[in-house]
NUTI-312573 format. One line per 5 residues: number of its first residue (from 1); for each residue x, y, z of N, C-alpha, C. Coordinates in steps of 0.05 Angstrom, whole numbers. Example, Ala and Ser with C-alpha at 12.3 -4.5 7.8 and 13.67 -1.06 7.14 Angstrom:
BEGIN
1	264:-114:156:246:-90:156:264:-66:156 ~ 257:-45:142:273:-21:143:258:1:157
This chain:
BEGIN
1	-485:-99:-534:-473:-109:-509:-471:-139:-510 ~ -453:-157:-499:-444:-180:-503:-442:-188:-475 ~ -451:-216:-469:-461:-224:-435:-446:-246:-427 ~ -432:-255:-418:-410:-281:-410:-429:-300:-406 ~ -431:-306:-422:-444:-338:-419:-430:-365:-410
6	-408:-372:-414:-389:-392:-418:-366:-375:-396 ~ -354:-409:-380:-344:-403:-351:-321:-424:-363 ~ -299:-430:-366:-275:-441:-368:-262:-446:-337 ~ -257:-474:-319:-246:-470:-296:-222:-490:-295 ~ -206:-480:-286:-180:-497:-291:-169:-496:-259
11	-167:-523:-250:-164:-525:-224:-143:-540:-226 ~ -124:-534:-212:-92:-552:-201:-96:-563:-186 ~ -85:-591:-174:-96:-603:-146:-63:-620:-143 ~ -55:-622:-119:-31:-637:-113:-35:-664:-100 ~ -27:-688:-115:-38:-711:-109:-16:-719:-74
16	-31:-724:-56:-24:-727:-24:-12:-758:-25 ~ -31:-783:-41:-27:-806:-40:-40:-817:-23 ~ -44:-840:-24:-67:-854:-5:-102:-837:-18 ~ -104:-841:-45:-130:-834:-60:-130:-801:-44 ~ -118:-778:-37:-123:-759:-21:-111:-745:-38
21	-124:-720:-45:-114:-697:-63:-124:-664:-53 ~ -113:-652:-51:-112:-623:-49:-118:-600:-70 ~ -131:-585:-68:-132:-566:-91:-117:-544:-77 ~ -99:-525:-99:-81:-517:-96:-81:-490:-115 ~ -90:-488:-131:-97:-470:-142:-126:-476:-166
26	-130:-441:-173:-147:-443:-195:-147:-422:-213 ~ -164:-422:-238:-162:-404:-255:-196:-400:-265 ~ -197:-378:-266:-233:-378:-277:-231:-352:-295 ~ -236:-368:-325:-232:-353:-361:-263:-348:-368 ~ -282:-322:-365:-307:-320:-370:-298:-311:-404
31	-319:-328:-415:-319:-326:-446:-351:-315:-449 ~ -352:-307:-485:-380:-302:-493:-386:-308:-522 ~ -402:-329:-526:-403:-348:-539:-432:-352:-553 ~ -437:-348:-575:-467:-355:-585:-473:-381:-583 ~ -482:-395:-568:-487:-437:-570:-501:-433:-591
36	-496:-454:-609:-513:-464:-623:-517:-495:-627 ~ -537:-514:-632:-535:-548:-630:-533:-553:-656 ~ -519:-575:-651:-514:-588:-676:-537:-601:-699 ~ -552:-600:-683:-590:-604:-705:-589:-577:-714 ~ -593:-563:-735:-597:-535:-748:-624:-523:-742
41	-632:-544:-739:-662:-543:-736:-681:-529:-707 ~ -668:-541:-685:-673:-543:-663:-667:-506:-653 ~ -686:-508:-637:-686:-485:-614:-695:-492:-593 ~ -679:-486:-569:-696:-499:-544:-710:-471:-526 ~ -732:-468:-534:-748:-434:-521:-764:-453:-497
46	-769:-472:-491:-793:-482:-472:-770:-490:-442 ~ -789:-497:-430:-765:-501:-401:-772:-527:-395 ~ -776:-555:-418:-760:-574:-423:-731:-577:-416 ~ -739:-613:-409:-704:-619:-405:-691:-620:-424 ~ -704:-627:-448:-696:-640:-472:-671:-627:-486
51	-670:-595:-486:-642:-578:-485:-620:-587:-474 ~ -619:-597:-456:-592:-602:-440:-582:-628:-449 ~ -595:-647:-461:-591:-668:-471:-578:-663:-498 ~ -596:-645:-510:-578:-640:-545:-551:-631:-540 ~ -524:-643:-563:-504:-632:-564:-504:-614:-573
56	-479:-597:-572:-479:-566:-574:-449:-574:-595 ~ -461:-551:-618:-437:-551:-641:-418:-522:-635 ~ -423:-514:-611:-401:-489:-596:-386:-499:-584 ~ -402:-519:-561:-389:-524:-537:-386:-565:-536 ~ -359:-570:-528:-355:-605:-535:-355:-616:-510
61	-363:-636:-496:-363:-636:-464:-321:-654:-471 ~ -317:-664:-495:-288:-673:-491:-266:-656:-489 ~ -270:-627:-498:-249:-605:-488:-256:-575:-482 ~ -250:-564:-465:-258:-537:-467:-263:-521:-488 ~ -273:-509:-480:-273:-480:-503:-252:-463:-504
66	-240:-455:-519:-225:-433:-525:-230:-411:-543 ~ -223:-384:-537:-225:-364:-549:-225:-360:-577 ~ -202:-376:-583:-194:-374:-610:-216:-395:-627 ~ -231:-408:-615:-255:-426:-626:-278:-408:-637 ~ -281:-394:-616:-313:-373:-613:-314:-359:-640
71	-326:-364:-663:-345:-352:-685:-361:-331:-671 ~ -373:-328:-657:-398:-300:-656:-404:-306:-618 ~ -397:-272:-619:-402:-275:-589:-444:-280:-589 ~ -446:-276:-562:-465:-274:-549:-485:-243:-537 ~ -501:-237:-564:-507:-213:-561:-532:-203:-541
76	-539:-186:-526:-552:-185:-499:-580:-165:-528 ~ -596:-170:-535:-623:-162:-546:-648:-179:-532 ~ -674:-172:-529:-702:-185:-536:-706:-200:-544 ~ -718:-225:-530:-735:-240:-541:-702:-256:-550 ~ -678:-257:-537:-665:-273:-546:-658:-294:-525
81	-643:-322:-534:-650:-348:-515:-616:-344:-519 ~ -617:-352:-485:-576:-351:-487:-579:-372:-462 ~ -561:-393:-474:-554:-414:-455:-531:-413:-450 ~ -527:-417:-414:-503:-423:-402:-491:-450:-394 ~ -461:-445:-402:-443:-469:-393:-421:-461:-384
86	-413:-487:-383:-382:-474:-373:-366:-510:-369 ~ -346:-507:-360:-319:-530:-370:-303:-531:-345 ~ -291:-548:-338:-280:-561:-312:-255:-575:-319 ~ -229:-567:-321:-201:-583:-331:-193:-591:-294 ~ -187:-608:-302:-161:-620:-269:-143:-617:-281
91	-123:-620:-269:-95:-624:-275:-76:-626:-255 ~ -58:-642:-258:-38:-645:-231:-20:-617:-226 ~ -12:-604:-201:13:-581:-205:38:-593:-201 ~ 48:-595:-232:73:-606:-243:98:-582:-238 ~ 86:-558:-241:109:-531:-229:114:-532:-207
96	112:-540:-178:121:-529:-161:103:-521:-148 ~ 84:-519:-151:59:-503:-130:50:-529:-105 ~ 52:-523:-89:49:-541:-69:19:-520:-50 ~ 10:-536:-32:-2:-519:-9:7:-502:8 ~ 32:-512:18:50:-484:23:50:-461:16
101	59:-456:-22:63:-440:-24:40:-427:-48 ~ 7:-445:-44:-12:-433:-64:-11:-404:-72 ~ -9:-389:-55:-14:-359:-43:-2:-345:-63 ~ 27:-364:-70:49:-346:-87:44:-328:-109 ~ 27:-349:-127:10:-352:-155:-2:-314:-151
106	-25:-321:-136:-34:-293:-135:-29:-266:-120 ~ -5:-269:-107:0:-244:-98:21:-238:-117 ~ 22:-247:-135:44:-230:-157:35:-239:-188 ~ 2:-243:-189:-13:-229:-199:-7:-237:-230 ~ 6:-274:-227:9:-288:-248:-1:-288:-268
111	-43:-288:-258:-61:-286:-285:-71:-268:-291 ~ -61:-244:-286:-66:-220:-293:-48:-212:-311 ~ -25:-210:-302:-8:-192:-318:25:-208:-312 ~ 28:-213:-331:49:-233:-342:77:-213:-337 ~ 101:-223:-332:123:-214:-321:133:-197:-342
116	134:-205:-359:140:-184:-381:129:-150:-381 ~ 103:-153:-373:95:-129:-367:106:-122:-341 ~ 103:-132:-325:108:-130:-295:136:-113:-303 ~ 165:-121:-311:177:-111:-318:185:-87:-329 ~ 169:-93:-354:161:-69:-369:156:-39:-357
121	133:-42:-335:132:-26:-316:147:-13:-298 ~ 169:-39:-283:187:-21:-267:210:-12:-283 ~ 215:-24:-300:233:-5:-321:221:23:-318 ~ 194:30:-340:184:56:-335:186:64:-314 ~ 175:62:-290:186:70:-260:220:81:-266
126	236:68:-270:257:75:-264:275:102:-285 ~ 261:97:-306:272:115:-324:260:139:-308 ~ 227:141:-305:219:167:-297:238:182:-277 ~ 240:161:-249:262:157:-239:289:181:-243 ~ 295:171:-250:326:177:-269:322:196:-280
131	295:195:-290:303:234:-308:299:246:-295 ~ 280:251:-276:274:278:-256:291:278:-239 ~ 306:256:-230:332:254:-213:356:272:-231 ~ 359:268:-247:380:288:-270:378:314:-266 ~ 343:316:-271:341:349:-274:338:366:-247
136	336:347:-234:344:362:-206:366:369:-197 ~ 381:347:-205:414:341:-196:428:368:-213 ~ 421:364:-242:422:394:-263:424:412:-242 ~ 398:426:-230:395:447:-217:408:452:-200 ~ 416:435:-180:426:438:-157:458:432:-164
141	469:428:-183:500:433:-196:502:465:-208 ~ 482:478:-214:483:493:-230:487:519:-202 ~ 466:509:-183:468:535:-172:488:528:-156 ~ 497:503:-146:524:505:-130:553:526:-144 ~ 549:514:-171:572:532:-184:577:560:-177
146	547:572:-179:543:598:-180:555:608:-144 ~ 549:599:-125:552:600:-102:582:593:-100 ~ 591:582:-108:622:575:-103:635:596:-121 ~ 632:613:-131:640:630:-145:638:659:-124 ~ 618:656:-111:622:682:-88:624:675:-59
151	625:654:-63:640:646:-21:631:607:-25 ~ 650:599:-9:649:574:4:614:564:17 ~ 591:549:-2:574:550:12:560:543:42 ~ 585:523:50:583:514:75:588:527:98 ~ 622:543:95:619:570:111:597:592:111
156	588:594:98:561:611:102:537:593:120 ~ 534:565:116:513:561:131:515:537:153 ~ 539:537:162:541:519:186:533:517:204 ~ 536:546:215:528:560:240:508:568:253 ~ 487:565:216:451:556:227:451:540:217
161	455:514:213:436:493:203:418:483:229 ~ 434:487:250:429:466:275:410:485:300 ~ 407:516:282:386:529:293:363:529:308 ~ 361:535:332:323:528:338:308:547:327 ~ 288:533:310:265:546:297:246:569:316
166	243:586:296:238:610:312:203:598:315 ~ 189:586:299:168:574:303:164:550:306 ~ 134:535:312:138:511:320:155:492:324 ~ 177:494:339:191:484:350:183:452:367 ~ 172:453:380:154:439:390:140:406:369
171	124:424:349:112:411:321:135:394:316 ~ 154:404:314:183:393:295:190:376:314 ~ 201:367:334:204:351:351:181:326:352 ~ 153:332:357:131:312:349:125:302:322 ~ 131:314:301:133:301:275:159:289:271
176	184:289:281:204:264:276:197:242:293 ~ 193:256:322:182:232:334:169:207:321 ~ 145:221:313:128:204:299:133:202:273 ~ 149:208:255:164:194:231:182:173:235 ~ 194:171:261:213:155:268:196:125:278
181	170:131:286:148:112:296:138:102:273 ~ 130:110:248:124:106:228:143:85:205 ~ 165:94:210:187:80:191:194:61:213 ~ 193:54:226:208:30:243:181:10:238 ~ 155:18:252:139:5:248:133:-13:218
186	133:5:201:141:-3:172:159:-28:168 ~ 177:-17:171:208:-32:174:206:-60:187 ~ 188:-60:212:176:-84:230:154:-103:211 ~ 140:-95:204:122:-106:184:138:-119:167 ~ 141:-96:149:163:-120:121:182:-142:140
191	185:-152:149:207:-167:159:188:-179:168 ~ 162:-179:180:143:-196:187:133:-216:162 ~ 137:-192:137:115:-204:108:142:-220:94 ~ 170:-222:105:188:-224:92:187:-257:94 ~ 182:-260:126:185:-286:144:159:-305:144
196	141:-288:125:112:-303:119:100:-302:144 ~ 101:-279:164:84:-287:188:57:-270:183 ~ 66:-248:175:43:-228:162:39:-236:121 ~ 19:-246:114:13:-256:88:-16:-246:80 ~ -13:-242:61:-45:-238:47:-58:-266:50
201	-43:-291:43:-58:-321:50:-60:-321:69 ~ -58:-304:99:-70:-304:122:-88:-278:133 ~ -120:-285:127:-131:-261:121:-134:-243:144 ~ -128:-219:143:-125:-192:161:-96:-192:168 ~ -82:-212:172:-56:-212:182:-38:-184:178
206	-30:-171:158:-24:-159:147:-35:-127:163 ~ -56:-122:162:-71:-98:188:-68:-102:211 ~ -63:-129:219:-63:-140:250:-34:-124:254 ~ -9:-140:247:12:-137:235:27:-104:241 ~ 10:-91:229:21:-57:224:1:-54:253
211	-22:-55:263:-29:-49:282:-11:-54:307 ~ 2:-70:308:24:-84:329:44:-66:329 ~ 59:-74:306:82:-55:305:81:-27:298 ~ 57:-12:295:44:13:302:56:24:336 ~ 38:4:341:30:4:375:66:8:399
216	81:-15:386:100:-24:397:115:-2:389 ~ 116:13:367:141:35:355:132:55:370 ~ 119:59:391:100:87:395:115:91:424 ~ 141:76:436:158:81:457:179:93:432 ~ 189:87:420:208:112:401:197:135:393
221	171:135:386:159:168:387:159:174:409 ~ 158:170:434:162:189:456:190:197:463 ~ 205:178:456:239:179:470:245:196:450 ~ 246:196:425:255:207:401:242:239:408 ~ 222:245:410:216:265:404:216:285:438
226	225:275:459:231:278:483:262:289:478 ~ 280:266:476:308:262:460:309:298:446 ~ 291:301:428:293:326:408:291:346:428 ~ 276:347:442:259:371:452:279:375:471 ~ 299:358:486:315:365:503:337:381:493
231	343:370:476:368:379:458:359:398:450 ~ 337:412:432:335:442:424:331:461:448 ~ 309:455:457:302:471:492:320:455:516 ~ 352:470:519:365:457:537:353:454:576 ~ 349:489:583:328:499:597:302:488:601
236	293:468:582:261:460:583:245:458:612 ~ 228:478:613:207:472:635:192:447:633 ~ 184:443:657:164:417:659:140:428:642 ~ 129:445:642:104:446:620:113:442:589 ~ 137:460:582:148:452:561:148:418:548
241	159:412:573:160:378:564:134:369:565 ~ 109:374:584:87:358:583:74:356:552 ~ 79:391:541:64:394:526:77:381:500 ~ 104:370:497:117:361:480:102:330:485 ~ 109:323:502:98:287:514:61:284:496
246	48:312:504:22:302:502:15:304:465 ~ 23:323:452:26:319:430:39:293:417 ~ 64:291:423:71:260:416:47:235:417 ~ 39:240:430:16:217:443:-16:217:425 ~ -27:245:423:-52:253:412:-46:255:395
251	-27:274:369:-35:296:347:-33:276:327 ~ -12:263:315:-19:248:297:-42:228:294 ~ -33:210:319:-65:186:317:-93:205:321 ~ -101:227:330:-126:241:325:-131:245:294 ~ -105:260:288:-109:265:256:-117:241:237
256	-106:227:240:-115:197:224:-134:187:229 ~ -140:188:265:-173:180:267:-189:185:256 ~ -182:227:253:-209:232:244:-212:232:214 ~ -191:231:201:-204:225:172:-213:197:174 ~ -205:176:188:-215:149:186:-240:159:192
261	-252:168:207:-278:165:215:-297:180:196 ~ -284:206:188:-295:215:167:-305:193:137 ~ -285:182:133:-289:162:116:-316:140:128 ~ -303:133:152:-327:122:162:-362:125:156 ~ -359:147:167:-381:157:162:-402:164:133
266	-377:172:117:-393:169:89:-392:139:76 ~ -385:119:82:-385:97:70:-408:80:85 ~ -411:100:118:-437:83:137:-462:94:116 ~ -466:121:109:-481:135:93:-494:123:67 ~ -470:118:56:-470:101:36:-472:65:32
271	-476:54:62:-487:34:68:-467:10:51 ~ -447:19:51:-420:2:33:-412:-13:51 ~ -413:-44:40:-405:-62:49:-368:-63:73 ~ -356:-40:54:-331:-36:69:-325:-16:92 ~ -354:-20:101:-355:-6:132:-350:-18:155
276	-329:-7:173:-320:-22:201:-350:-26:215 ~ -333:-47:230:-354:-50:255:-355:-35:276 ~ -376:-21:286:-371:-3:316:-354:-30:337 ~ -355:-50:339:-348:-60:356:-307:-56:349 ~ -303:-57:326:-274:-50:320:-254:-28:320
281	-279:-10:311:-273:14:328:-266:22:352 ~ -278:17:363:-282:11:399:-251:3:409 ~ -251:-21:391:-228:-33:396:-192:-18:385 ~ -196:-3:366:-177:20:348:-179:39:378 ~ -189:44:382:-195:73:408:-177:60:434
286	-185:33:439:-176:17:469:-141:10:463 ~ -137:7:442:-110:-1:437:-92:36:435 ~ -113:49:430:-83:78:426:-88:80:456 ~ -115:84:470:-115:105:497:-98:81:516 ~ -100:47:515:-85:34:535:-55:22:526
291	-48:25:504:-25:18:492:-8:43:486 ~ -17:46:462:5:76:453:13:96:471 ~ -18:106:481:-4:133:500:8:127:521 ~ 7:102:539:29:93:561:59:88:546 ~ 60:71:514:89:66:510:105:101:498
296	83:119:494:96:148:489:109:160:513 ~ 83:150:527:97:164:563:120:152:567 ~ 116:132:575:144:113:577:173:119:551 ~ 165:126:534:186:133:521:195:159:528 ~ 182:174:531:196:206:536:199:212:561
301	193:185:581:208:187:601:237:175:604 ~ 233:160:584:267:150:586:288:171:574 ~ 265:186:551:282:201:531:292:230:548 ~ 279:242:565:282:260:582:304:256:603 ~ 308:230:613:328:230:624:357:227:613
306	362:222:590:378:222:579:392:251:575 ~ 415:254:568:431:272:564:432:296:541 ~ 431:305:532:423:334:518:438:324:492 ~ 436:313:468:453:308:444:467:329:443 ~ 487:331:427:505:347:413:503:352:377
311	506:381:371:513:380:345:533:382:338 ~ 538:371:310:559:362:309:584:402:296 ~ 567:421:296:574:441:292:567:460:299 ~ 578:487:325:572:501:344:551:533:327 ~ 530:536:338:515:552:329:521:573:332
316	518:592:314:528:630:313:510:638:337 ~ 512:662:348:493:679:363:476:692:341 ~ 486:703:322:474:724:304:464:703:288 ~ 445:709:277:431:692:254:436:704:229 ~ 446:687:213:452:692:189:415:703:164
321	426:724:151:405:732:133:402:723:117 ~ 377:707:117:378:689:97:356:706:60 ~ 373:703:39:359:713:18:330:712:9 ~ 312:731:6:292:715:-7:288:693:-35 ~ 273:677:-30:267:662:-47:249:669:-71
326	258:666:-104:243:668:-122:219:650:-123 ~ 225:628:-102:196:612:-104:185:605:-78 ~ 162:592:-71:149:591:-57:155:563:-38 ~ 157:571:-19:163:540:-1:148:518:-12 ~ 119:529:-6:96:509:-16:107:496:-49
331	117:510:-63:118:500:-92:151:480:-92 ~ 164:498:-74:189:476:-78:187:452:-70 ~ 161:450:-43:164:419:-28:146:401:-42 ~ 128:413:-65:114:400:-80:137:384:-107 ~ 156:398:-115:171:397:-131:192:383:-121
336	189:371:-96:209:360:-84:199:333:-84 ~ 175:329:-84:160:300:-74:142:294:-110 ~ 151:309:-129:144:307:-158:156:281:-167 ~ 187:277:-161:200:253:-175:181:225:-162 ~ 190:220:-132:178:190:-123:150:186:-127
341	136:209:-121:98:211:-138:101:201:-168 ~ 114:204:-184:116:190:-209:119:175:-224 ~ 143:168:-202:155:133:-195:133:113:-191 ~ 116:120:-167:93:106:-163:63:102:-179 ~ 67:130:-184:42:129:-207:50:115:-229
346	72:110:-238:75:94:-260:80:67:-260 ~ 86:62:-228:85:39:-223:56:15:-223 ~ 33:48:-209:4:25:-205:-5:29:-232 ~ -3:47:-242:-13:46:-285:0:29:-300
């Protein structure tokens, strides 16, 4: 095993004028390095000063160390003597990096992984991309053909697309709702992170951020999914609608609570530093019960008064028979969400 002895620190600083300077960025290169002094002779085992005084034939106080210098790392055994150092460069930022825009450097992960790779990557992303996009597109040309060969496929299914579901009906109405609350909120953020108001150089901003426009999108989950529920259930009773309103309001943020808390809980267990505060919690709870579920109410009260949408194509009485399937819902919607899962996984690898 080999132990980092040797610290390389390379600090940028932007000169202000008037003797005033800024640091602006930095870099920290852990190396591992056998020291040895330039006397052959010498060992320093006692906790004398006299070591720190001898020069070192590894390490030069006139230039850093570099990798490509290092003869023999620094091996971790008994009874062995390993001295630490380390190296301090200034240097002016001659690129462009100002205090403004320090932040830049590391959220796109400059000294990690160099653009070439970066690239490299979304290329792969995109090819994966592209082929499962093909072989899908394949499929779904293949069976259109077949279907156009024994009737027009659209005349066969016009007249249900716009069907009310013989089940959860209800569900379906509160999950666009709240997909529609989800993607806007989203949508609100990026344009926040776009305009630098939400930044990783401004710490939490970014949770604050999605918490807001969480909060604020949560009058389009009620209108939206009010909006739905009118239009499928033209007739809707007032219980009908409460029970549509109160779902909009509870089912999703419960579900997410409670895995948050679940998590919670095993990471309180586990006494992990990345455990909320009860006091923040507290505060997660005060913002859905006095924010969200009033702007849901308020939304599906506007949305309720509104007018019954239209489809844009008049529904059969009779319900068309629909064929069984050689495969399994469950397996097609997995096989549906296979390409962009791929995309991504090859994006964070």
């Amino acid at each position: 095993a080999y132990v980092f002895n040797h610290v390389n620190m390379e600090v940028l600083y932007e000169d202000l004028g008037n003797n005033y300077y800024r640091i602006v960025q930095f870099a920290v290169e852990p190396l591992s390095v056998k020291h040895s002094y330039t006397d052959p002779g010498y060992e320093w085992n006692d906790g004398s000063t006299e070591g720190l005084r001898k020069p070192l034939a590894t390490c030069f106080r006139s230039q850093p160390l570099r990798p490509s210098s290092i003869l023999q790392h620094q091996v971790v055994k008994p009874n062995e003597a390993i001295l630490y150092t380390y190296s301090v460069e200034w240097e002016t930022a001659h690129d462009g990096t100002h205090w403004s825009n320090r932040w830049e450097t590391y959220l796109t992960e400059n000294h990690t992984f160099r653009y070439k790779a970066l690239w490299q990557s979304i290329a792969k992303s995109l090819v994966g991309l592209l082929s499962l996009s093909v072989v899908v597109l394949r499929i779904l040309m293949t069976n259109l053909r077949r279907k156009k060969e024994e009737d027009k496929p659209w005349k066969l299914l016009h007249g249900d697309v716009f069907r009310l579901p013989v089940q959860n009906s209800t569900l379906l109405c509160v999950f666009l709702g709240s997909g529609v609350q989800l993607a806007v909120s989203l949508f609100l953020l990026l344009v926040l992170a776009i305009f630098k108001v939400a930044s990783q150089a401004k710490t939490g901003s970014i949770i604050e951020g999605g918490l807001v426009m969480y909060s604020i999108a949560s009058v389009l989950a009620g209108y939206v999914s009010a909006r739905m529920h009118k239009t499928l259930f033209k007739p809707a009773t007032a219980s009908r609608r409460n029970q549509c309103t109160r779902l909009a309001a509870i089912l999703v943020p419960v579900v997410v609570f409670g895995a948050f808390m679940f998590l919670q809980a095993w990471l309180c267990s586990s006494r992990s530093t990345a455990c909320v505060p009860p006091l923040e919690v507290l505060i997660l709870v005060g913002i859905w019960s006095c924010v969200q579920v009033p702007l849901v109410y308020l939304g599906a009260y506007m949305g309720f008064r509104k007018n019954c949408g239209k489809f844009p194509t008049r529904t059969l009485t009779t319900p068309r028979v629909i064929p069984q399937s050689n495969f399994s819902p469950q397996l097609m919607a997995g096989a549906a969400g296979l390409a962009p899962f791929a995309a991504l996984y090859l994006q964070v690898h």
